[in-house]
Backbone bond lengths (Angstrom), bond angles and torsions (degrees), N, CA, C in turn:
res aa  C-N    CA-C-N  psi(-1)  N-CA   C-N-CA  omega(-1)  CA-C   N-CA-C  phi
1 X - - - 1.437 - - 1.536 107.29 -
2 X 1.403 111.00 135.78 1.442 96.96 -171.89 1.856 95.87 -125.48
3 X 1.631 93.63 179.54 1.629 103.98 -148.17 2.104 92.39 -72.04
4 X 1.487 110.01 -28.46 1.080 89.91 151.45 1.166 161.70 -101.24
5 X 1.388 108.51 22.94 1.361 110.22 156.83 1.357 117.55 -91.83
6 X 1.392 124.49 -13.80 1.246 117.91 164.68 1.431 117.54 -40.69
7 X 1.569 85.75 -56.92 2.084 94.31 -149.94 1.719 87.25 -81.54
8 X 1.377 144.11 12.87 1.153 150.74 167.94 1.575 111.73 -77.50
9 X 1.640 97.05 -37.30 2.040 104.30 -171.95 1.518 99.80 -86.47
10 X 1.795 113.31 -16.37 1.671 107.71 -173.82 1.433 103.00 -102.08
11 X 1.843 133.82 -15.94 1.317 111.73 165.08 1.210 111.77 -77.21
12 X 1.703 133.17 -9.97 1.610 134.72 -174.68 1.575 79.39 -82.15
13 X 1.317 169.41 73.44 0.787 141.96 177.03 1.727 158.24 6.95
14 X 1.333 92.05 35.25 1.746 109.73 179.10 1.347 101.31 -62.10
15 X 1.186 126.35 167.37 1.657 146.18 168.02 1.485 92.45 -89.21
16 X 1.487 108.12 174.70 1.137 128.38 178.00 1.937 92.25 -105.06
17 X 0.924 123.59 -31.22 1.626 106.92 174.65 1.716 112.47 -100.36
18 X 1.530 116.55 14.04 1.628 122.39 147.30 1.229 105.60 -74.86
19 X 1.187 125.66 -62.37 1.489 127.22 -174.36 1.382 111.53 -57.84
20 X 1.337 116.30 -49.26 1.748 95.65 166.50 1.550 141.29 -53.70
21 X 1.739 97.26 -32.76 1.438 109.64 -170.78 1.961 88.95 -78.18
22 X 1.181 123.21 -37.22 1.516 110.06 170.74 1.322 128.78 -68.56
23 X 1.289 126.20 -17.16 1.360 121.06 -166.39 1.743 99.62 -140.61
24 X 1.428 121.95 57.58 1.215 141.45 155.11 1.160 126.99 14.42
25 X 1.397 105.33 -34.98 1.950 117.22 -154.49 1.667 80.49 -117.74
26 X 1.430 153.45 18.43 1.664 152.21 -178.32 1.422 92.30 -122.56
27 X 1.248 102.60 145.70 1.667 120.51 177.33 1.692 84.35 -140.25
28 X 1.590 93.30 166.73 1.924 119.37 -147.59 1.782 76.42 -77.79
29 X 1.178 137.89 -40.26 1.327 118.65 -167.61 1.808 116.12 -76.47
30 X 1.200 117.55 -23.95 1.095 119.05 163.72 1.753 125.95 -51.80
31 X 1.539 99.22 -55.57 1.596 92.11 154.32 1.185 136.77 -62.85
32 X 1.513 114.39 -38.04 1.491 122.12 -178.07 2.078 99.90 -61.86
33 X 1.315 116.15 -16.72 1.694 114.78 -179.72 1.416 86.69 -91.23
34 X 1.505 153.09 -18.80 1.369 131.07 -176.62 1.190 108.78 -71.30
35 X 1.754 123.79 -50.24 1.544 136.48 173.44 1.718 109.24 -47.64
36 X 1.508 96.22 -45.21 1.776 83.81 -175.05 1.501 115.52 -83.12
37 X 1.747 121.16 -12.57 1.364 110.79 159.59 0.951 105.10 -65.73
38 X 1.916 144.68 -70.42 1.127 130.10 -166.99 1.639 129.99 -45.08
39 X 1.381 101.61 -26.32 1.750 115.28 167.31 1.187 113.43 -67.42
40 X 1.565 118.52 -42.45 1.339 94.49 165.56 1.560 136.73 -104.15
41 X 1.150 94.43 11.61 2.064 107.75 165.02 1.400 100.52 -61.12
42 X 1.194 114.74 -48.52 1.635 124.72 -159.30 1.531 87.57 -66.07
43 X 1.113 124.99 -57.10 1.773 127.04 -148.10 1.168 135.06 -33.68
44 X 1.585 102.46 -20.89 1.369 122.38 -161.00 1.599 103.08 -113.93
45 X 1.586 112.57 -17.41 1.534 123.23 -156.56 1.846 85.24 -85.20
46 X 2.019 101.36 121.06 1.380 82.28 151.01 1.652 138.87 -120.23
47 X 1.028 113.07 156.34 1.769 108.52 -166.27 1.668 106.93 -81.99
48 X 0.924 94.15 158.43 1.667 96.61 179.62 2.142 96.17 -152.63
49 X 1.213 83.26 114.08 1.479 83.79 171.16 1.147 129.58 -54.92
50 X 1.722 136.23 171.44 1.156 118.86 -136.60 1.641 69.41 -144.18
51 X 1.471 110.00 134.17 1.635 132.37 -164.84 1.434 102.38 -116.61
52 X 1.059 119.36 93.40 1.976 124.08 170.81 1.567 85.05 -62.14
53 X 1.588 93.19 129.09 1.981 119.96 177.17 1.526 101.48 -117.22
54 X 1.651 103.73 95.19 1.500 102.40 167.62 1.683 125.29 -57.01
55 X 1.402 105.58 127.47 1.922 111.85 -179.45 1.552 91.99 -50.36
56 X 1.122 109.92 153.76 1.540 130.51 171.52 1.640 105.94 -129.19
């Protein structure tokens, strides 16, 4: 099972105690380490808004 399919069953809106009662062999801290890898993948990423450039 990988960290993204986790955080895939919690943006479809799964619970964190659906996903346990389905996948037997996951405890609540295992997910709670998928959120904080993805928190910190992001950490470093920076955004820059995206500027519509009217044709002239």
């Amino acid at each position: 099972m990988t960290v993204q399919y986790i955080l895939d069953l919690l943006a479809h809106g799964e619970t964190v105690d659906e996903i346990l009662l389905e996948y037997k062999g996951l405890k609540e801290e295992d997910i709670l380490a998928c959120l904080l890898y993805a928190s910190e993948t992001l950490e470093d990423t920076t955004f820059m808004p995206l500027v519509e450039v009217e044709a002239v």
